[in-house]
Structure formats: structure tokens, C-alpha cells
C-alpha positions in Angstrom: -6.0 75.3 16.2 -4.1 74.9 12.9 -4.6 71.1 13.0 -8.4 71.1 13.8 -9.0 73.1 10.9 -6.8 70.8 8.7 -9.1 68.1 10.3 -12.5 69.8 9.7 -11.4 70.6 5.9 -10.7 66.8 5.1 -14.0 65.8 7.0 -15.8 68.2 5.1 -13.8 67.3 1.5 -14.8 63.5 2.7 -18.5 64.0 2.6 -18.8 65.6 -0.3 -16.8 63.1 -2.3 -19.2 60.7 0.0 -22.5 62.4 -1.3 -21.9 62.4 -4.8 -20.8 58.9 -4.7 -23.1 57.0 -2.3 -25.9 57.4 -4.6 -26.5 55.1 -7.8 -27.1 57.5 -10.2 -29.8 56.7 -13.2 -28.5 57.4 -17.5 -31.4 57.6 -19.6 -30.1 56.2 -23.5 -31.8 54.8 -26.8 -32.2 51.2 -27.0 -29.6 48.7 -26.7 -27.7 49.1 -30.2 -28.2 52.7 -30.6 -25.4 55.6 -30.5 -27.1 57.1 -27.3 -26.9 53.5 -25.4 -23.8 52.9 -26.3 -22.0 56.6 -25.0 -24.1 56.2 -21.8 -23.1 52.9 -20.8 -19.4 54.0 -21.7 -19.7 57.1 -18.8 -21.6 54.5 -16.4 -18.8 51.9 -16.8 -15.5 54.9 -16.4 -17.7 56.3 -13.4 -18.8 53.0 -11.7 -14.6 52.4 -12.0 -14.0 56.1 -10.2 -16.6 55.2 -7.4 -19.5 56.7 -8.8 -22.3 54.5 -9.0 -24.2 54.5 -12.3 -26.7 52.3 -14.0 -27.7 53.0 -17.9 -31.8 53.2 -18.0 -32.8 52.7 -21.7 -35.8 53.6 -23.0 -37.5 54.3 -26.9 -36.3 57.5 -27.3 -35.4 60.8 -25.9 -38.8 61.7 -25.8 -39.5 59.1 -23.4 -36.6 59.4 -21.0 -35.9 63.2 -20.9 -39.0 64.1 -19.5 -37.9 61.6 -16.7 -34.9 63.7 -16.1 -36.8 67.1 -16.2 -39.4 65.6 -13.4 -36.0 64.1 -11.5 -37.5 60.2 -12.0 -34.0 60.0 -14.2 -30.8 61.7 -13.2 -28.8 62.0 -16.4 -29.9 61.9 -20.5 -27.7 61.7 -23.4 -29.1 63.9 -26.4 -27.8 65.4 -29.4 -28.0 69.0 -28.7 -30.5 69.6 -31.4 -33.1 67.3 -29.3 -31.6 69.2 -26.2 -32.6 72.8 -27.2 -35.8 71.4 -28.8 -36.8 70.4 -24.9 -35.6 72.8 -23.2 -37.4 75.2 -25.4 -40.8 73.2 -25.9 -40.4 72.7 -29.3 -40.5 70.6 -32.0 -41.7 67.3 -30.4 -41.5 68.8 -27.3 -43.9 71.4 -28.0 -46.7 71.9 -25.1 -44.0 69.9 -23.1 -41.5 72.7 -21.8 -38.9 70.6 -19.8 -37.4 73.1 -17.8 -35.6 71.5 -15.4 -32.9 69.9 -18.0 -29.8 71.2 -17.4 -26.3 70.8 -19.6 -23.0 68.5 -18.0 -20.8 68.6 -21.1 -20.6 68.3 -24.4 -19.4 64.9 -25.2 -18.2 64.6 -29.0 -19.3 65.6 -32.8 -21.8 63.8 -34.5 -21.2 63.8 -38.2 -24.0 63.2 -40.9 -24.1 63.6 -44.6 -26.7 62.7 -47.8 -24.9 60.0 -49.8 -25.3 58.9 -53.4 -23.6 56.2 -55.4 -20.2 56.7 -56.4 -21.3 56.4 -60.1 -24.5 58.6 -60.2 -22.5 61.7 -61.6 -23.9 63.5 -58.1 -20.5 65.7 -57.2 -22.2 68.1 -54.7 -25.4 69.2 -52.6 -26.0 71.5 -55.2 -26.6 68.5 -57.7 -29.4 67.3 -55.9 -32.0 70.0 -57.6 -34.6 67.9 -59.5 -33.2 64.5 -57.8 -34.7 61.9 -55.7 -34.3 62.4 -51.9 -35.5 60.3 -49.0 -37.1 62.8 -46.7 -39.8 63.5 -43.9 -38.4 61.0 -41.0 -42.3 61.3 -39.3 -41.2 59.2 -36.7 -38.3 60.8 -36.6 -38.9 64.7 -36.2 -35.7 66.2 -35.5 -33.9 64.4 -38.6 -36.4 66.3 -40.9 -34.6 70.0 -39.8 -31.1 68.2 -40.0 -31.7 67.2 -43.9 -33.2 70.5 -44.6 -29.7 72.1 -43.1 -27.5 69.8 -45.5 -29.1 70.9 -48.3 -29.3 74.3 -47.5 -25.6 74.5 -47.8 -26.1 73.9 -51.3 -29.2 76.3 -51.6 -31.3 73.1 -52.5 -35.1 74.0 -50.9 -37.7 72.0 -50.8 -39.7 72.1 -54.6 -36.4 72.0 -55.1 -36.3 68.2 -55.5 -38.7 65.1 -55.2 -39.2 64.0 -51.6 -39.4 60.2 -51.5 -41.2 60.5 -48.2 -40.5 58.1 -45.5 -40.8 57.6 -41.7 -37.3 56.8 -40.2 -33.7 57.0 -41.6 -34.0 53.6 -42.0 -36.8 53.0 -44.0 -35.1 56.4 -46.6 -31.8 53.6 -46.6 -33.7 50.7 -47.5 -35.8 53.1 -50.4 -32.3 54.0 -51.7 -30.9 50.1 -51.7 -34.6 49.3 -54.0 -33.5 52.2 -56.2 -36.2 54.3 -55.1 -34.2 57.8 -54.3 -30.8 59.1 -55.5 -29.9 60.6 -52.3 -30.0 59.4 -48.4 -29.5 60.5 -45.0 -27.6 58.9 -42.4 -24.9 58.9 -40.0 -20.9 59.0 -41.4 -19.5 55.8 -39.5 -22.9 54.0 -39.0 -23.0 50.3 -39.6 -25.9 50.5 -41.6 -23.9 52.3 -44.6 -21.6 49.3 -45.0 -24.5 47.1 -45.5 -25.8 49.3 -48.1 -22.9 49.6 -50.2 -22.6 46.1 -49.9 -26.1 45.9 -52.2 -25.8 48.6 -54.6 -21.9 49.4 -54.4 -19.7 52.0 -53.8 -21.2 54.6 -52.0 -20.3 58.8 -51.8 -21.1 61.6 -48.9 -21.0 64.7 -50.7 -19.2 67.4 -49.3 -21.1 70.3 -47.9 -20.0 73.8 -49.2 -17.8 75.6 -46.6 -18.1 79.3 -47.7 -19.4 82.2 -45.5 -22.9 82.1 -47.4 -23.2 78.1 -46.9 -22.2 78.7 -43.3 -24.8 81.2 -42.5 -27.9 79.2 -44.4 -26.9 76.2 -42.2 -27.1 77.9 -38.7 -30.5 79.6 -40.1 -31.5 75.8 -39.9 -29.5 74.6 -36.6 -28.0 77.5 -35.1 -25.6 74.4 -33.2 -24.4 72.7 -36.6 -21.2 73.6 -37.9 -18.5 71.6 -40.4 -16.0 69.2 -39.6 -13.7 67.8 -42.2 -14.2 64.3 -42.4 -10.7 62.1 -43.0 -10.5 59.2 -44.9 -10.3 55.7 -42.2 -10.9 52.2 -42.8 -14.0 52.4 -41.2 -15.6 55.2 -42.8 -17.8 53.8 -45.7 -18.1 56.9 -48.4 -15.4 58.8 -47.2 -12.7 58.4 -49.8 -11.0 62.1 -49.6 -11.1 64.5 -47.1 -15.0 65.2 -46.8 -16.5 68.6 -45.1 -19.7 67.5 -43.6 -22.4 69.2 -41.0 -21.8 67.8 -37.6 -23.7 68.5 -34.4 -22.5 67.6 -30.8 -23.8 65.1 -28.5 -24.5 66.2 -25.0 -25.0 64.8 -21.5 -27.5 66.2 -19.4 -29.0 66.3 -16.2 -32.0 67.4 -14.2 -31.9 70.3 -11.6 -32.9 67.8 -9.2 -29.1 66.2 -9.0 -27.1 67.6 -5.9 -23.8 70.2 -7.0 -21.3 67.7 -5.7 -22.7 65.0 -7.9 -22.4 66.7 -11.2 -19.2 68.2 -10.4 -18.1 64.7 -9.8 -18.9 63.4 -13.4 -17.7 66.1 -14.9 -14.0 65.8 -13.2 -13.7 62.6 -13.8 -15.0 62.1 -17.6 -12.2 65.3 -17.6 -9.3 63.3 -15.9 -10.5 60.4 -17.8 -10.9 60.6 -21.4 -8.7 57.5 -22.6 -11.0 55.1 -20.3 -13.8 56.7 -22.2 -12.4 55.7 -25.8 -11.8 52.4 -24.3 -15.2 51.8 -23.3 -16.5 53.4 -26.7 -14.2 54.1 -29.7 -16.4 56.9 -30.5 -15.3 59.0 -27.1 -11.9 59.3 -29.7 -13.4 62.6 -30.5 -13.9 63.8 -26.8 -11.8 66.7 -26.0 -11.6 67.5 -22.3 -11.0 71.3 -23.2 -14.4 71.3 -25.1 -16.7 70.1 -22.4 -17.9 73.5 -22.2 -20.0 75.0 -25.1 -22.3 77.6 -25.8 -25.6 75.6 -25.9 -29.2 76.0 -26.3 -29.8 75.3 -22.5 -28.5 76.2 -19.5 -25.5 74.1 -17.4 -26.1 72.9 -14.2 -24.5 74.7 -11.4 -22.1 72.0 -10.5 -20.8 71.9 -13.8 -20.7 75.2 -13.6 -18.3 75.2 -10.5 -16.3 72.0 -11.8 -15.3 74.0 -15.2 -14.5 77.5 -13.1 -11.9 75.3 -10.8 -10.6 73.4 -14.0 -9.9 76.5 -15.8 -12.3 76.5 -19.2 
């Protein structure tokens, strides 16, 4: 009697580890040479080497692929979790389009973003933007309108506050600043694009972002989900030349509510057990902590990663 049940337990612990592995599962990302494309094809590759089938699926953008996971064409998204909340909600560029069906996996590592001036414009802080030049708007690029508002509310700075040199994508505010056209720009701390322009104008400065109680609070009035993360000097981080407080926002992997229990649990235990084949497959994953995979975020987890975090403790 003992034995049979020992039997029936490993037959039953064998198909679920069969389940969630037999199918291929699908990754919506950005483009090929975009942040998003390169974290999901860093989980596909750590879970295709666990037995977990996984294919990358990228698209133009978030707004295109999401809505694939919500109707369960897609089975996974990565999204900051700005864009995340935005679609769960139905807001934003979501709005009209409620995805209700997205559902959080984990929280995958910080995403940290500053406004950056030259090194020899006499700009020291946020606060020293008033009455300054500042590429702003991002039309095509909705979200990245709220995050600049949030950076420079640390520093009180409001719009009428400065002169909005109005541009569609992050991009196009860089390329303004390299012509000379705006004191200030937005982009990513890291990104290869800063590199190139410092390389045209010269040394280049993130300004710190105020870190007291009243900064704090005017930033999650903007994105209740941002917070500050001191940024350390590296060889890789153009502008960062001291220790740097900046407004960082987590990326997040998500799924629809379509995906079977056992599959998501799957993911999740192995991007857990994993995390040093992640930062192989993307240097960025360096920042992955497999005790923060569970967060309070703007949308709801799935219930498999629900019942993988309960069994792993967090």
C-alpha cells in the first residue's frame, strides 16, 4: 500500500513537470535591439536549457503584444511595470482597452533613468532645470511623458516651470540635445545611446534626484511604483561619475490567465534556482534578486506564481 502510493505520487509529480514542459511557450518583447528583447530572449534561452520550451515573439511595442497575452494568442510579456499597471487598468494608452487577463510572474530587475546635462552647463540638480531647455512630450512614446514629469517633480520643477522642446521619442529629445537644442534629456542610465552622445558634445552628467521625505512623496504622486536607487560609478555607466540617486522602476514578466498553474510555477522556480544563467545570458539580470521576485504591483499575480512563491518561502 505504502509503495503504490510512493508510485502514484511520482506519476503524478511526472506529469505535471510533463505539462508545463511539453508546451512551447510564446515571450512577447520590443524589437530586436531593445531592452525588452534582450531580457526575454535571456529567460527563453535559461528555460529552453531547464526543459522548458520557449520561443521570444517580438513585436513594435507593448501595445502590440500585450493585448496578445491578455486574449491568450501570447503566453508571456515583458513590461516595465509602469506599462503593466497602465494595461491592466485601461489607462494611459491602454485606455478603452482594459486587458484584464494580464497577470504578474515576477519582477525581474530595476530600471534606472535620469535627465542628463553636460558636465560643464553649471546644471548641479533637478531643481536647476526651472527656466531651462528640456526635451519633453515623447508622443509616440506615452508612458515616458509621466516618467519625466516624476524626475522633475523630485525637484518641484512643473511644467511652466521650464521650456518644453517637444519631441516624439527619447530618441529624437537625444538627438535635439547633441544639435544644442535643449539643456536637459531623458534616457536610460547604461543605454548605448548616452555614449554616443557624449562622444559629440562631451562629458555628460545625470543629476541626482533629491532623496528627502518631500521628494519621495511628489514622485509616487507621479508613479506610485518608482522609488530611488543609488547609482554607483562603473566603467560602463556614461554620466555617472559619483554615487548618483536616480528614479528607478522595475521591469516585470507577465503572463496571461490563459497559461496552465504548473507552467508558471515552472518559470518561476527555475529563473529562482537560476539567476547566474540569467546574468550570463544578459548582464543586466546582475540586478535580479531571487528574494525580490515578489512585489507589490499594480496587477494581480498569476495563481501559479502565487503557489511557486508560498512553497519557496517569500
Amino acid at each position: 500500500m505504502k509503495l503504490s502510493k510512493i508510485v502514484m505520487g511520482a506519476l503524478c509529480a511526472a506529469s505535471i513537470s510533463t505539462a508545463a514542459h511539453a508546451q512551447q511557450l510564446g515571450i512577447g518583447t520590443m524589437a530586436p535591439g531593445n531592452l525588452g528583447y534582450s531580457i526575454g530572449s535571456a529567460i527563453a534561452s535559461v528555460l529552453s536549457t531547464h526543459d522548458i520550451g520557449a520561443i521570444v515573439q517580438p513585436s513594435g511595442g507593448t501595445s502590440a503584444y500585450l493585448p496578445l497575452v491578455d486574449s491568450g494568442e501570447l503566453d508571456f510579456g515583458i513590461a516595465n511595470v509602469i506599462e503593466s499597471g497602465q494595461a491592466a487598468a485601461g489607462e494611459a494608452g491602454f485606455e478603452g482597452h482594459q486587458l484584464k487577463n494580464l497577470r504578474a510572474v515576477s519582477v525581474l530587475f530595476p530600471f534606472r533613468v535620469g535627465l542628463f546635462v553636460r558636465e560643464d552647463s553649471g546644471i548641479e540638480t533637478i531643481a536647476d532645470l526651472k527656466g531651462k531647455r528640456i526635451a519633453y512630450g515623447f508622443t509616440n512614446q506615452v508612458t515616458l511623458k509621466k516618467v519625466v514629469d516624476a524626475i522633475l517633480a523630485t525637484g518641484d520643477v512643473k511644467e511652466g516651470d521650464f521650456t518644453p522642446v517637444m519631441v516624439p521619442t527619447v530618441v529624437r529629445g537625444m538627438d535635439d540635445f547633441s544639435a544644442g537644442k535643449a539643456d536637459a534629456a531623458f534616457f536610460a542610465i547604461g543605454g548605448s545611446k548616452i555614449a554616443e552622445v557624449e562622444a559629440s558634445v562631451g562629458a555628460l552628467r545625470f543629476l541626482p534626484v533629491p532623496t528627502d521625505a518631500e521628494a519621495e512623496k511628489r514622485l509616487k504622486a507621479e508613479i506610485p511604483a518608482a522609488y530611488v536607487a543609488m547609482v554607483e560609478p562603473a566603467p560602463d555607466l556614461v554620466g555617472i561619475s559619483e554615487p548618483t540617486p536616480s528614479v528607478a522602476y522595475d521591469y516585470v514578466l507577465l503572463a496571461g490567465a490563459h497559461v496552465p498553474e504548473e507552467n508558471v510555477a515552472a518559470v518561476v522556480k527555475v529563473m529562482h534556482e537560476h539567476p547566474d544563467e540569467l546574468t550570463a545570458a544578459f548582464a543586466r539580470f546582475d540586478a535580479f534578486d531571487p528574494d525580490q521576485m515578489l512585489k507589490d504591483l499594480p496587477i494581480e499575480y498569476h495563481d501559479g506564481a502565487k503557489k511557486a512563491y508560498e512553497e519557496l518561502g517569500q
